[in-house]
C-alpha positions as CSV (number, residue, x, y, z in Angstrom):
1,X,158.0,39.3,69.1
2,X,158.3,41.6,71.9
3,X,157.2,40.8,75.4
4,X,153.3,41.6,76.1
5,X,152.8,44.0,79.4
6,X,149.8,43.3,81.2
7,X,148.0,45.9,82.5
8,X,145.8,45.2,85.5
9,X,141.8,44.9,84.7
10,X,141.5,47.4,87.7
11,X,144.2,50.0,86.7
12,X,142.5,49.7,83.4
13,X,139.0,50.7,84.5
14,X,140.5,53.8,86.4
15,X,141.9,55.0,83.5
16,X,139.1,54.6,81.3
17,X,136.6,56.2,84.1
18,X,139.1,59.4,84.1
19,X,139.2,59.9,80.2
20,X,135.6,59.8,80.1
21,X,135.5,62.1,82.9
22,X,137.8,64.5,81.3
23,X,134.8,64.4,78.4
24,X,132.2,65.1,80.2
25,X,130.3,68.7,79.4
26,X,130.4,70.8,82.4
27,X,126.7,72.4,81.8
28,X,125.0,69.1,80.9
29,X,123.6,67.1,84.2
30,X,126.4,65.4,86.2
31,X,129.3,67.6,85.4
32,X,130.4,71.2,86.6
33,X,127.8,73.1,89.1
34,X,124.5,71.6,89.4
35,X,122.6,75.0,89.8
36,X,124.3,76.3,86.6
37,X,122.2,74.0,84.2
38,X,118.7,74.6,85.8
39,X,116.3,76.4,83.2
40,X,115.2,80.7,84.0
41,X,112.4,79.8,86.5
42,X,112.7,77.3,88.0
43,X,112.5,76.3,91.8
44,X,115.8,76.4,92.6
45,X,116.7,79.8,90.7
46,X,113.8,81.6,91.9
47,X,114.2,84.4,94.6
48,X,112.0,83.4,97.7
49,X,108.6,84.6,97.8
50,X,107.6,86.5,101.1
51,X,104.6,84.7,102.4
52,X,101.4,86.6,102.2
53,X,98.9,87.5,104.8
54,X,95.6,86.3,104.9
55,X,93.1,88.3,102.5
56,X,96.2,89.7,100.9
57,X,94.2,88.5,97.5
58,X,90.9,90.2,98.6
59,X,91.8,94.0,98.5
60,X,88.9,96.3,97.8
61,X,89.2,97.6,94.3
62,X,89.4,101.0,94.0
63,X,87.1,103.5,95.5
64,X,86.0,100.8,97.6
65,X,85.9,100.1,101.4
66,X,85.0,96.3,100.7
67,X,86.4,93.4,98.3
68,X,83.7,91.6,95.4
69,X,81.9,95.0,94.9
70,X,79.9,95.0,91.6
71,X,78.9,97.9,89.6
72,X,76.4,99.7,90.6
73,X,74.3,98.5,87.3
74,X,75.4,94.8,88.1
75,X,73.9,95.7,91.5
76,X,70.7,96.9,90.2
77,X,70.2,94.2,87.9
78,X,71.3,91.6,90.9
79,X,69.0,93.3,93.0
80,X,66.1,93.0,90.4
81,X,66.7,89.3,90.1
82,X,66.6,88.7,93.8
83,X,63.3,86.3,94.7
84,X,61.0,88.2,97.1
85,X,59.7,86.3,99.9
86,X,58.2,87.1,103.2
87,X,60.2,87.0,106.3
88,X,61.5,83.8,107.7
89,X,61.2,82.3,110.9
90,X,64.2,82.5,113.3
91,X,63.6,79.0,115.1
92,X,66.4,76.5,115.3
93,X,68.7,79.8,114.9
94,X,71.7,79.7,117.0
95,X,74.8,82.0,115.8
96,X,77.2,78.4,117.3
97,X,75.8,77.0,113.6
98,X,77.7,79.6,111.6
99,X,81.3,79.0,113.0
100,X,83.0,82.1,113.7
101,X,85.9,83.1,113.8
102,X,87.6,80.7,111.6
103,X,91.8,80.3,111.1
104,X,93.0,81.6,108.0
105,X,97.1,81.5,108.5
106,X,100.3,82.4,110.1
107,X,97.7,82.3,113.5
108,X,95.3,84.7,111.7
109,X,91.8,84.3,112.1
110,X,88.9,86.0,110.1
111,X,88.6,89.0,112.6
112,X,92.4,89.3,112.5
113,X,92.6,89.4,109.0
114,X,90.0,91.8,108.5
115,X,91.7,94.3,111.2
116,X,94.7,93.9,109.0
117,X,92.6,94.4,106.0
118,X,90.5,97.3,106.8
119,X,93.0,99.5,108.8
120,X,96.2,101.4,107.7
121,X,99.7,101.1,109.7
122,X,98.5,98.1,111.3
123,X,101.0,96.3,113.4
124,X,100.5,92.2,114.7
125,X,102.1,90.4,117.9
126,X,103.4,87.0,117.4
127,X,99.9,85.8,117.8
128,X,98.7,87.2,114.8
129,X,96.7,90.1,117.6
130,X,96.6,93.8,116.4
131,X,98.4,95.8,118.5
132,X,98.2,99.2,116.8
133,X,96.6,100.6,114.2
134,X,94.3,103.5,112.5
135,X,90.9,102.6,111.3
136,X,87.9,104.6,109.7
137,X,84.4,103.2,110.7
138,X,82.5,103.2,107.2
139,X,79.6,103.5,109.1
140,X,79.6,106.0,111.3
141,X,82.8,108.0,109.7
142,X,84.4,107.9,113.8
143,X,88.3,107.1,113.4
144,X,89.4,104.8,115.9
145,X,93.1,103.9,116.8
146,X,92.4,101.0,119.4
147,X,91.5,97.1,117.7
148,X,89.2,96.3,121.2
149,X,87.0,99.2,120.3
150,X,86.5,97.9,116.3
151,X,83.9,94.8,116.0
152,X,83.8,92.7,112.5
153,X,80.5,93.1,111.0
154,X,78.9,90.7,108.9
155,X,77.1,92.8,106.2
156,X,74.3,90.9,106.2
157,X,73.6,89.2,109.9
158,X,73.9,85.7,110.3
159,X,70.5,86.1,111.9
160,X,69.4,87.5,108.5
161,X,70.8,84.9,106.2
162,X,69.5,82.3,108.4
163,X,65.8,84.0,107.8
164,X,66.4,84.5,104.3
165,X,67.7,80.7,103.4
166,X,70.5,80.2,105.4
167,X,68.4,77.8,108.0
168,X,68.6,75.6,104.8
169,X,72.3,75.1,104.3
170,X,75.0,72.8,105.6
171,X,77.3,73.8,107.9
172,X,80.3,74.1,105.5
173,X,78.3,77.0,103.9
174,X,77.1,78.2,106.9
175,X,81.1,78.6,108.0
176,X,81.8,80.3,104.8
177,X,79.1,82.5,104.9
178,X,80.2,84.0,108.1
179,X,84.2,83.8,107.2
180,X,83.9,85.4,103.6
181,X,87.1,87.4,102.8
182,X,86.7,87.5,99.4
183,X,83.2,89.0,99.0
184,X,81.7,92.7,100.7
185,X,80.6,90.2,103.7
186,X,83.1,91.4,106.3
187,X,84.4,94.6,107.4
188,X,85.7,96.4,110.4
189,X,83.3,98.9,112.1
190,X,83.2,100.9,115.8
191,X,81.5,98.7,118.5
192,X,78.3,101.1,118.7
193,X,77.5,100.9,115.0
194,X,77.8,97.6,115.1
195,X,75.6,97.0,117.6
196,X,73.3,100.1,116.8
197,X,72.4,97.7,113.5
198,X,72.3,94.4,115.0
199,X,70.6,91.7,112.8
200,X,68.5,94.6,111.1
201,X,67.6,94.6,107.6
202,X,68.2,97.9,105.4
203,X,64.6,99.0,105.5
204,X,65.0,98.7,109.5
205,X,68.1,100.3,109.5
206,X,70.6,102.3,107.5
207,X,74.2,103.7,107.8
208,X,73.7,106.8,109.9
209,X,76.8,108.1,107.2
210,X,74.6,108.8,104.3
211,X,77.6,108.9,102.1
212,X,78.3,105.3,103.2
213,X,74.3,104.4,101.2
214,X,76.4,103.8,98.2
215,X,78.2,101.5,99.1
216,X,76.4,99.6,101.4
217,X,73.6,98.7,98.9
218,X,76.0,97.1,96.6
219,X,77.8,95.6,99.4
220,X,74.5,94.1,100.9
221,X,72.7,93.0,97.0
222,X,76.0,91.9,96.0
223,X,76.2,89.3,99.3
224,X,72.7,88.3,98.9
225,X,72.8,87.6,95.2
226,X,76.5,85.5,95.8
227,X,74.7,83.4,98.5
228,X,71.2,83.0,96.7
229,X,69.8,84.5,100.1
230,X,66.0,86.3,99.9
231,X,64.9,90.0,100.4
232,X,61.3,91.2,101.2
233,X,59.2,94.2,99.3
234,X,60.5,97.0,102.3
235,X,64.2,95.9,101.7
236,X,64.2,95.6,98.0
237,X,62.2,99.3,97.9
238,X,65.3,100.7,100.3
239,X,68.0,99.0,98.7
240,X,66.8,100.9,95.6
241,X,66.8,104.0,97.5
242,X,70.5,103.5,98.4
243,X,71.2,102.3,94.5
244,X,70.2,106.1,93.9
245,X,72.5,107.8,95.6
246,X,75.4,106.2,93.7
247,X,76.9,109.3,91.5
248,X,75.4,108.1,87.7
């Protein structure tokens, strides 16, 4: 018999832990590149996305100055299923109970975003600010290249929701309501409009840009329909009016 060789038991499991390395297929998990083996799609083959800027998924469709537009049939049939009720009272109101404006991102808040939004060539400091820009008052047609001299309407006034059914909510809704950057509630317009149609109604006061009518009457029945707000007789009658103008 010849003489036995031991082999030590740790020698042994080296060379056992090599074959089996040598075995091993270099695209299943634990051998050759890691990255190699992940599926089309996934995380860690994806290209980075840029990240987006607040109200990047509310751009107004087509034709359209303002996000969430309807049809103008959708807006007549809204409008026709409006409830009719006779002006509310403004006590309790305080515009501190629809908060205003709220952060949406990257340092953005609502009035930010809606700069960004409504104007063309638009740049932003670190702070999110407009520095520059070009913008188009829907209102009044007056092109305006300075942000300090564009306010942030509220298509319908917080004063008028709060008369119309908004004195009613919580404030969660209330913040919404004035933050809304995915309906035809916000839009950037020159200081004097603004303030020429203050907390006014349609029947009390209309675009002084009759081409803007349009527009503006599915902007304003498409808000108040979305919030289940009110209208009374004199505003359904002119919302009407401005329904007509739409081309048929």
């Amino acid at each position: 018999m010849g003489r036995q060789i031991r082999v030590p038991g740790s020698v042994l499991m080296a060379l056992m832990l090599a074959a089996a390395a040598g075995c091993s297929d270099p695209a299943a998990p634990g051998g050759g590149d890691p990255k190699a083996s992940a599926p089309a799609g996934s995380p860690s083959s994806a290209a980075p996305k840029s990240p987006k800027s607040p109200g990047d998924d509310a751009k107004p469709a087509g034709g359209d100055v303002l996000p969430g537009m309807v049809t103008v049939a959708e807006a007549r049939t809204r409008l026709a299923a409006l409830k009719v009720a006779p002006v509310g009272t403004m006590a309790g109101y305080s515009r501190d109970k629809f908060t205003h404006w709220a952060q949406q991102g990257n340092k953005c808040d609502t009035r930010e975003a809606v700069l960004k939004r409504d104007g063309t060539e638009v740049a932003q400091d670190a702070e999110c600010k407009a520095v520059s820009g070009n913008w188009k008052s829907f209102y009044d047609g007056v092109a305006v290249t300075e942000a300090g001299k564009m306010d942030i309407d509220h298509m319908v006034p917080l004063a008028e929701g709060w008369r119309s059914g908004a004195a009613g909510w919580d404030s969660a809704r209330r913040k919404a309501f004035a933050n809304d950057l995915t309906g035809p509630q916000l839009l950037a317009v020159t200081a004097a409009s603004n303030r020429s149609k203050g907390d006014q109604s349609p029947d009390l006061w209309q675009p002084p840009d009759k081409t803007a009518w349009c527009q503006y009457g599915r902007a304003w029945t498409t808000v108040k329909s979305t919030y289940g707000l009110t209208v009374t007789e004199p505003e359904k009658k002119m919302l009407t009016t401005m329904l007509d103008t739409c081309a048929s």
